[in-house]
N, C-alpha and C positions, 0 to 999 in steps of 0.2 A: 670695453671702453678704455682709451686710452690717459692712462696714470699721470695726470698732471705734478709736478713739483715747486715746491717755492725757492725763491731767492731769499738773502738777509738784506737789510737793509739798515746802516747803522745810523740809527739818530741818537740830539742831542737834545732832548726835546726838556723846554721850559713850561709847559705849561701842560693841564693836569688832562686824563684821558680817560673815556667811558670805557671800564675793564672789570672782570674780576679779579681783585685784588687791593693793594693797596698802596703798594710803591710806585714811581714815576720811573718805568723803564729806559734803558738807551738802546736796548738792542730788540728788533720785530723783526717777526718770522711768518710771514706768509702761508696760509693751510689753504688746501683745496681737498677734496672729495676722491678719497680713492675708491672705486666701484669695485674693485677684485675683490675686498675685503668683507666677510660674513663676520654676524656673531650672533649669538642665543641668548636670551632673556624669558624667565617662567612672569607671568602676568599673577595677578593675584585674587584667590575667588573672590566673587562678588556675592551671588545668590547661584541656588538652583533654577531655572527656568521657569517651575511649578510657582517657587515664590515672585517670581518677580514677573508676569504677566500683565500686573497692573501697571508699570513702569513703561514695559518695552512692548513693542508689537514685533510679534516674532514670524517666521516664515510661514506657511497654511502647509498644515499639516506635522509640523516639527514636533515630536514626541516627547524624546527629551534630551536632559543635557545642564549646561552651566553655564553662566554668565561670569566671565573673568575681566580684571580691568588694570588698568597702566598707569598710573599717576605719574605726569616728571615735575610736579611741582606740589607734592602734599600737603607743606604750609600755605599754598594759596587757596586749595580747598577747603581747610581746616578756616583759614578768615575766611571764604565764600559762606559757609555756615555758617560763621557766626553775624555776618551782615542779614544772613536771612531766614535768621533765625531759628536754625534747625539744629535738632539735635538737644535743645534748650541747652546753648552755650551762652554762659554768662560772660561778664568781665573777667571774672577772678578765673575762670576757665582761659579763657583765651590771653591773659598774660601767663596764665603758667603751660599753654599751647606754644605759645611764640616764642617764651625761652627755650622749650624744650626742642623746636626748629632752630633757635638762636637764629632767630631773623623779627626787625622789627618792622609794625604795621606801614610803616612810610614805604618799605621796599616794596610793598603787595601793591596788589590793585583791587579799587572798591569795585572795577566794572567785571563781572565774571567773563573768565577763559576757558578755553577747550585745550585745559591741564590733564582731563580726562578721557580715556580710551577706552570704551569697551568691547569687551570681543565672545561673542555668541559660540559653545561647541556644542555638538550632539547628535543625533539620529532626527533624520530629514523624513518626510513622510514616507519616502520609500525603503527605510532603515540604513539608509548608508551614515556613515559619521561624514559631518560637514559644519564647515568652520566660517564665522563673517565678523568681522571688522564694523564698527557702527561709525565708519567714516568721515563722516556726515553732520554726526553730532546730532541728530534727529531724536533718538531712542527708538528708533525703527528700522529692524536689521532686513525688512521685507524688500528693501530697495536697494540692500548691500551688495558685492560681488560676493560669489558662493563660492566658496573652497571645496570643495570633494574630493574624496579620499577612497579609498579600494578597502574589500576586507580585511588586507593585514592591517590598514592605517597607515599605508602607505601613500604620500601625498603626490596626487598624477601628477604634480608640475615639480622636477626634478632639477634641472637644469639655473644657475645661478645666471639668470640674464633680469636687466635689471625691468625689461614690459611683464617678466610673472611676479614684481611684488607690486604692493600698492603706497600708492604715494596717499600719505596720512600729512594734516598737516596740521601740529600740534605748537599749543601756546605754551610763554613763560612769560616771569616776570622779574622785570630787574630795576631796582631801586624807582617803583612806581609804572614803567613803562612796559608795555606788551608788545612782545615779537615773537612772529611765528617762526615756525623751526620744521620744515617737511621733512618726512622719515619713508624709508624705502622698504615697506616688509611683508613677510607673508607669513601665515601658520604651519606648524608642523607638528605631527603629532608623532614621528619617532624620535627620541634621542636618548640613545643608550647610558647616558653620561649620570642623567638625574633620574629619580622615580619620587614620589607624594606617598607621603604617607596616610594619608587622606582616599581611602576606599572607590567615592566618587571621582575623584579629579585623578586618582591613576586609569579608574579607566573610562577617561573621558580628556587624557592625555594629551597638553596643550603647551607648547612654546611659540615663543616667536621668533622667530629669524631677521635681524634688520641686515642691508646690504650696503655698505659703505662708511669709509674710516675716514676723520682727519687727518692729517701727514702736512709735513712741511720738512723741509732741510737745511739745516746749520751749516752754515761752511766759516773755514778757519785757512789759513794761509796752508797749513800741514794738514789738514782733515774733514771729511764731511761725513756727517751725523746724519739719522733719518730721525724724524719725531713724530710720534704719531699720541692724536690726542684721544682719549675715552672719557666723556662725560659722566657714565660711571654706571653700573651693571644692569640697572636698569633706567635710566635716561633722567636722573632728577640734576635741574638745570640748579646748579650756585658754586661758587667758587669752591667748598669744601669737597664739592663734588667730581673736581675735575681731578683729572689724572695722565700723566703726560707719563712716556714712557721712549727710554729712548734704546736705537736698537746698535747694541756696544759689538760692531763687526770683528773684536779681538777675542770676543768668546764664542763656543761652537753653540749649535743650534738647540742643546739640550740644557744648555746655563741658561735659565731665563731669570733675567734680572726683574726688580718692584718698579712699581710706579713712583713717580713726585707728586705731593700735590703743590700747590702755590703758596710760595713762600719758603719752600725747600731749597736748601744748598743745593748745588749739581756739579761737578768735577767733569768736564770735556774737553780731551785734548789739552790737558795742563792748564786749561783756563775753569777759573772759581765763577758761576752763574749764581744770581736767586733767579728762583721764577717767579714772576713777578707777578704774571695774570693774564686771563686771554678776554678778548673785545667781545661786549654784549652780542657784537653777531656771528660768535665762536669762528670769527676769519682769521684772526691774529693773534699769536705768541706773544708777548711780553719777556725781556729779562732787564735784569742790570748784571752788569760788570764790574767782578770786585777782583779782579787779578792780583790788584796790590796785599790781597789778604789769602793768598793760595796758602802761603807757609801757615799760618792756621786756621785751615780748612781743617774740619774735625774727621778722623778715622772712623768714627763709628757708625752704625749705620745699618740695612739690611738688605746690601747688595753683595756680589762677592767680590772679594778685595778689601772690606771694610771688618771693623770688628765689632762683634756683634754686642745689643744692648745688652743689659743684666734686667731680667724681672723673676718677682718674686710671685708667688702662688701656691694657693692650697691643690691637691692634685682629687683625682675622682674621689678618692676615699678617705678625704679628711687631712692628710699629713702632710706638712711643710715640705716646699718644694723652693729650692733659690737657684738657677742657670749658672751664679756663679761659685758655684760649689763643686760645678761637673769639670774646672779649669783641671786641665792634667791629662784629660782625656778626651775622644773624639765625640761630640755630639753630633747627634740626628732627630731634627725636628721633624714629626710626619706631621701633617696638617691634613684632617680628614673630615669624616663625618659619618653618620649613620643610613644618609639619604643618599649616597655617592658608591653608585655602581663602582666603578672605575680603583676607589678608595679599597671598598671589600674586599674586590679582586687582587689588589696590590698586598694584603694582609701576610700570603705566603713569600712573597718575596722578602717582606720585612722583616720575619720570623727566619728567614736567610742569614739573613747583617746583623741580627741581632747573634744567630746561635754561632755564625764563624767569628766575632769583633768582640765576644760579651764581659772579655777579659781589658781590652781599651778604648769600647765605644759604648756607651749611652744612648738606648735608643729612649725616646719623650715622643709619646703623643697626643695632640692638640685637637682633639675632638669639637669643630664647630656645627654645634646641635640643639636644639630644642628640648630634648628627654634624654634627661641622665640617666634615667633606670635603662632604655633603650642601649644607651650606651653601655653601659656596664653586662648585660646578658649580653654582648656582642664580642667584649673584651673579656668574657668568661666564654665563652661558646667554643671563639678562634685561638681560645691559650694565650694570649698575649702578654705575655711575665715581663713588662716591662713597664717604666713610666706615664701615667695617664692624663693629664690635665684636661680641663671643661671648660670652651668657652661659651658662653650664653649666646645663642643667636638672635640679638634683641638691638633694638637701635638703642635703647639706652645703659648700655653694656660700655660705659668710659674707660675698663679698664682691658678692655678684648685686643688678646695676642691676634688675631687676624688683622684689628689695624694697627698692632704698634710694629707687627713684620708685614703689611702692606699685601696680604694674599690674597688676589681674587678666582684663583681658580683651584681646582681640587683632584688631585691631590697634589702638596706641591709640598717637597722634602728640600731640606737647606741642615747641608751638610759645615759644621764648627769644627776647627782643630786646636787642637792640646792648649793653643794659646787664647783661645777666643778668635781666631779669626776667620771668616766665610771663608770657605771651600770652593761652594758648589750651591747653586739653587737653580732650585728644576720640576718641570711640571710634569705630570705621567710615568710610568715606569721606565727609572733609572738606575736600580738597583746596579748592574755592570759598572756604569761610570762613576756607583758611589766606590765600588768595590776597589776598584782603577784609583780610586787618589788616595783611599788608604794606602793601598798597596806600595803606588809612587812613593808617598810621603812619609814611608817606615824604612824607607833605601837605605 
């Protein structure tokens, strides 16, 4: 399918506009759908099958398996309940629900939405693994499209054409109002990237694949910008949630720079942006224009070019940890995890950079995990004689290095020099390119 792109269009607009956000933009940016673009989201157990037969009507004959599910709007489920009074949510619950979404009940909707997705995996009557979508919103996957998979679990429909995913078409809600938001996906049950630690759900192995990005283009008299927008890793609709990301064609393909969210400064092409917020029917971009305040556009930040914040932290095992202590010498943040194929595997290369650099580089690693003891026999097992820190993988985690450096993927290394200032950040193995600007930058 052919890659549509937007224009800019500058206005001066006097009067206020349905967005997320909260400023009164001048400058709109146009998004359309680009179809080339994949990406992966794990859904979240729901029940076993056995349990949950009184809920759902499942295929004739399906033996077993899981019931997983998608929420893009949790805080509306969370008031869905408590209007209907499940779960025995009281008052005193559901204001201290609402703070903890930091959304109030006037934005929701009393009418319930299909915020929710669930998705049926397991052994079909003839034993094959086979995957469905309750698209429909029914609770009856008997009438769903079937997924079917081969004995490795390998998914016969291979090919990114956008008639093999299924057009889902899921609700939100925005300051009272409900709008639908169709999604283009299908299941898959290889991907080497992640594994569960959860016994059944490995092997009963289930992602989802959605097919299709926002994108739009900035232009400037001297430059044009790509911007592509992500709602956020797994599809929960609110301004907090958005994440725009822009693709900086001065750096190579292995620099991959963080997200903005709204409300963030942006430096492009010598011009100072806020992002201001995108339009309830995520078509349009938001900025204003503050050019006149370039000269104190703040340096710091955790892109590279900028320099990097200072935070402080207890590390795995107890003992004071401050980022700006390590000034003088080269740091390397590895951001990892215990559930991240990819991470593991990259353990010997770090133990590289670590044994050639250990006299002017600081390696720190930022374990985002669930089980600290998991963590610790891992970081005992692979030798790892260097700095540990633990961030909690919890949503109410306000003080978590994963979003005050903005990382959504794993592994992802952001190399600091002697002065505090980005390097280098970068997703997958880059140990060469980290090796490369030491090297350059000791000339």
């Amino acid at each position: 399918m052919k890659k549509l792109l937007a224009t800019v269009v500058l206005l001066n607009l006097g009067i206020s506009l349905s967005l997320f956000g909260q400023q009164t933009p001048n400058i709109q940016i146009l998004l359309s759908y680009n179809f080339t673009e994949k990406s992966n989201f794990s859904p979240v157990l729901y029940k076993k099958i056995e349990e949950a037969r009184d809920e759902f009507i499942l295929p004739t004959g399906f033996k077993e398996g899981l019931i997983k599910q998608v929420d893009i709007q949790q805080e509306q489920g969370f008031f869905e309940m408590y209007l209907q009074k499940k779960e025995r949510i009281g008052k005193d619950n559901l204001v201290k629900g609402l703070k903890y979404f930091n959304v109030d009940s006037l934005d929701l909707s009393r009418t319930p939405t299909h915020h929710l997705l669930f998705v049926l995996i397991g052994l079909n009557r003839e034993g094959i693994v086979e995957a469905r979508f309750d698209s429909n919103f029914n609770c009856d996957f008997s009438d769903d499209r079937a997924y079917i998979f081969n004995a490795k679990k390998e998914n016969l429909i291979e090919q990114a054409h956008i008639q093999d995913f299924e057009k889902v078409v899921l609700q939100y809600v925005s300051k009272g109002k409900i709008y639908n938001k169709p999604f283009y996906i299908k299941p898959i049950t290889h991907f080497k990237s992640y594994s569960y630690s959860n016994p059944i759900e490995q092997k009963y192995f289930l992602m989802i694949e959605q097919l299709g990005s926002l994108s739009g283009i900035l232009k400037t008299e001297t430059s044009t910008t790509k911007l592509k927008v992500q709602l956020s890793s797994i599809f929960e609709y609110s301004d907090q949630k958005t994440q725009l990301f822009i693709d900086d064609r001065s750096l190579d393909r292995t620099n991959k720079n963080s997200y903005y969210n709204i409300l963030d400064t942006i430096k492009i092409a010598g011009s100072v942006l806020v992002f201001s917020g995108i339009s309830t029917s995520f078509d349009t971009l938001y900025f204003r224009h503050i050019e006149q305040r370039a000269k104190q556009y703040s340096t710091y930040g955790v892109n590279t070019g900028t320099i990097v914040k200072n935070f402080a932290k207890t590390d795995l095992y107890g003992k004071s940890f401050n980022l700006e202590a390590l000034k003088g010498k080269y740091v390397l943040l590895d951001f990892w995890g215990s559930w991240c194929n990819p991470c593991i595997a990259a353990i010997p290369e770090i133990k590289k950079i670590h044994q050639k650099y250990k006299h002017k580089l600081e390696v720190v690693n930022i374990a985002f995990d669930r089980d600290e003891a998991l963590v610790k026999d891992l970081v005992k097992k692979h030798e790892m004689s260097w700095t540990h820190l633990f961030d909690l993988d919890n949503r109410e985690n306000k003080h978590s290095l994963i979003k005050l450096f903005k990382v959504t993927t794993f592994p992802t290394q952001i190399l600091i020099d002697p002065a505090g200032k980005i390097l280098f950040r970068g997703v997958g193995d880059n140990v060469n390119k980290i090796i490369n600007l030491i090297e350059l930058n000791n000339k």
